[in-house]
C-alpha positions in Angstrom: 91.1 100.0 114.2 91.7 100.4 110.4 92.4 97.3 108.7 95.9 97.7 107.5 96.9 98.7 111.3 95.4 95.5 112.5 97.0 93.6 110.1 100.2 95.0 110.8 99.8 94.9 114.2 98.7 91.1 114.1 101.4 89.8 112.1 104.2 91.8 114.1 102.0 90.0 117.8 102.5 86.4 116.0 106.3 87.3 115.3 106.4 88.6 119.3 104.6 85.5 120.2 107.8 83.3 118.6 110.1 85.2 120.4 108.8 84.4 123.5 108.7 81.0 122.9 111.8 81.3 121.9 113.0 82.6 124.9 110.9 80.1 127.5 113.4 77.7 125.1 116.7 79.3 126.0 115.5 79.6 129.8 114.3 75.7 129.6 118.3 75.3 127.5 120.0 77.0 130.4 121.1 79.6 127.8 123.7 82.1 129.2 121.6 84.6 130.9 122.7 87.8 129.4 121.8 86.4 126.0 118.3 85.9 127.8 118.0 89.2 128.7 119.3 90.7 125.2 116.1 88.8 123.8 113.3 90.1 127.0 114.8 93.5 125.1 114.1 93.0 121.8 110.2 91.6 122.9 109.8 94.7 124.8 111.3 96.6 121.9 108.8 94.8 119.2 105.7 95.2 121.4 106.7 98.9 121.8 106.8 99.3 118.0 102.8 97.8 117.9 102.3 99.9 120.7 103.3 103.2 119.2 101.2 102.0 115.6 97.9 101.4 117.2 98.1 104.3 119.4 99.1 106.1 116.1 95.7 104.3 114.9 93.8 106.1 118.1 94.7 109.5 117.0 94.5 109.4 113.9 90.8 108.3 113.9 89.2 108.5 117.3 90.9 111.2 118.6 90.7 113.0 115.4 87.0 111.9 114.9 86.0 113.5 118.5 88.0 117.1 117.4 86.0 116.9 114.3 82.4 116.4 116.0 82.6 119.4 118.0 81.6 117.6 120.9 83.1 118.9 123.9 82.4 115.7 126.0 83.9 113.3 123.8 86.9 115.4 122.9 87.5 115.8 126.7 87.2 111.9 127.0 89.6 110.9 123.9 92.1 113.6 125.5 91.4 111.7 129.0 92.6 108.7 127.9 95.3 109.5 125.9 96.6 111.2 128.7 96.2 108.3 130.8 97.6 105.7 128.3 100.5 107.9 128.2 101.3 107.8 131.4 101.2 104.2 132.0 103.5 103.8 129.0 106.1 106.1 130.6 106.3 103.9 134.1 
């Protein structure tokens, strides 16, 4: 990972990581429930975002690295699990 993903990344986890703690709060405050829910959102929403940068990372080095070696075998593979990442992301 290329260091000003993984800083990114990292300070946006650290910001996630409040939020749920923020939200075990409200749940342990008997918060009204829908403004529970409106926060699970926005966590899903922010570990989306660092989802979508590193995977951005992925391709724009490994993936791109394996085109670029001409190596049939590792271009197959970084297509492999890209393909499968993808998926699970869509479920």
């Amino acid at each position: 990972m290329q260091a000003d993903t993984k800083a990114s990344a990292t300070k946006r986890l650290n910001r996630i990581e409040g939020q749920v703690r923020g939200l075990a709060k409200m749940i342990a405050d008997d918060r009204y429930c829908i403004d529970v829910v409106t926060q699970i959102s926005a966590v899903q929403a922010a570990l989306r975002k660092v989802e979508e940068e590193v995977l951005a990372d992925h391709v724009a080095h490994c993936v791109e690295h394996a085109i670029s070696s001409g190596d049939p075998d590792a271009q197959r593979e970084k297509i492999a699990e890209l393909i499968a990442v993808l998926s699970r992301s869509t479920r």
